[in-house]
N, C-alpha and C positions, 0 to 999 in steps of 0.2 A: 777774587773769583771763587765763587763756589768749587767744592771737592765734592764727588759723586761716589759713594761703593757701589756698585754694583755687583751682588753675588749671581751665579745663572749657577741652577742645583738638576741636578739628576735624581728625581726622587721615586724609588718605588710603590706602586700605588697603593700597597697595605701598610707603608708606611706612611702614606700625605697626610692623613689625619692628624696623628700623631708629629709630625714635622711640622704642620702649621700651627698648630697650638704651640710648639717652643718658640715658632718665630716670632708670635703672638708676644710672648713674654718675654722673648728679649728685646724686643721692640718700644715694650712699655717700660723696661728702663732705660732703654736710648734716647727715645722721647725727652728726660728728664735731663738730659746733657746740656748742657753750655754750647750754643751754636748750632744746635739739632733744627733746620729745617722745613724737613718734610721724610717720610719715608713710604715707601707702596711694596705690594706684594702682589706678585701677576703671576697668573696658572694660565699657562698654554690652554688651548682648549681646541685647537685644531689636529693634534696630535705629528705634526711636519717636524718635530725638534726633540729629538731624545732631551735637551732640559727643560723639562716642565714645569718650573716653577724659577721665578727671577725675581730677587728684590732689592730697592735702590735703599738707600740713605744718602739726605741731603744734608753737608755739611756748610757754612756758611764763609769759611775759610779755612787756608791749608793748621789757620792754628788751632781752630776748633778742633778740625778733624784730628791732629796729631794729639790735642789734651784728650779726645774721646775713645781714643787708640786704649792712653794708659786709664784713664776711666773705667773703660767698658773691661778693660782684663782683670781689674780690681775688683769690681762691683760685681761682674759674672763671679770670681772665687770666693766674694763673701756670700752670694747666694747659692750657692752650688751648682752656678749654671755651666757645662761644659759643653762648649760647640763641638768640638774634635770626637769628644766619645758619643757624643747625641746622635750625630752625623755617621761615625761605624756602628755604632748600635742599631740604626735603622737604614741601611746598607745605601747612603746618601752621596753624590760625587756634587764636588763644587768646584767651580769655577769664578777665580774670582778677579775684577777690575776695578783700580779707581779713576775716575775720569776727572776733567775740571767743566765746568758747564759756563757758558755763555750766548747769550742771543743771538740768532743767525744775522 
């Protein structure tokens, strides 16, 4: 069965710019994982949901996802990608789920 993360972000808006471009780039080395999917990035556009911006990763099972876990924590510190400080540097709240997906 597929594993889903779904982040749901709080972003302020002189910050969006700047927040979708690092999502941008961490994306592109998720892409490159063992088991990677699919992934999206959706911006509210109604303005009904203080989080405006939501994004999925699809993993292809729970083993992918757990290899992608220690992947992505690796790979983010040999590039010097930090979500934790990205995200208080650009005054960002997250929210986050992983689901499992299957057809109705």
């Amino acid at each position: 069965m597929e594993v889903i993360l779904i982040d749901r972000f709080i972003v302020p808006q002189e910050s969006k710019a700047r927040f979708l471009a690092e999502i941008r780039n961490s994306a592109a080395f998720l892409r490159t994982l063992p088991g990677f999917v699919e992934g999206f990035v959706y911006e509210n556009t109604d303005g009904t949901s203080r989080q405006n911006v939501v994004t999925t990763a699809v993993w292809k099972d729970e083993e992918s996802f757990q290899n992608a876990k220690r992947s992505a924590a690796e790979g983010f510190r040999k590039i010097g990608f930090n979500p934790p400080e990205i995200m208080k540097n650009l005054k960002v709240e997250i929210e986050r789920g992983v689901y499992r997906r299957s057809p109705y």
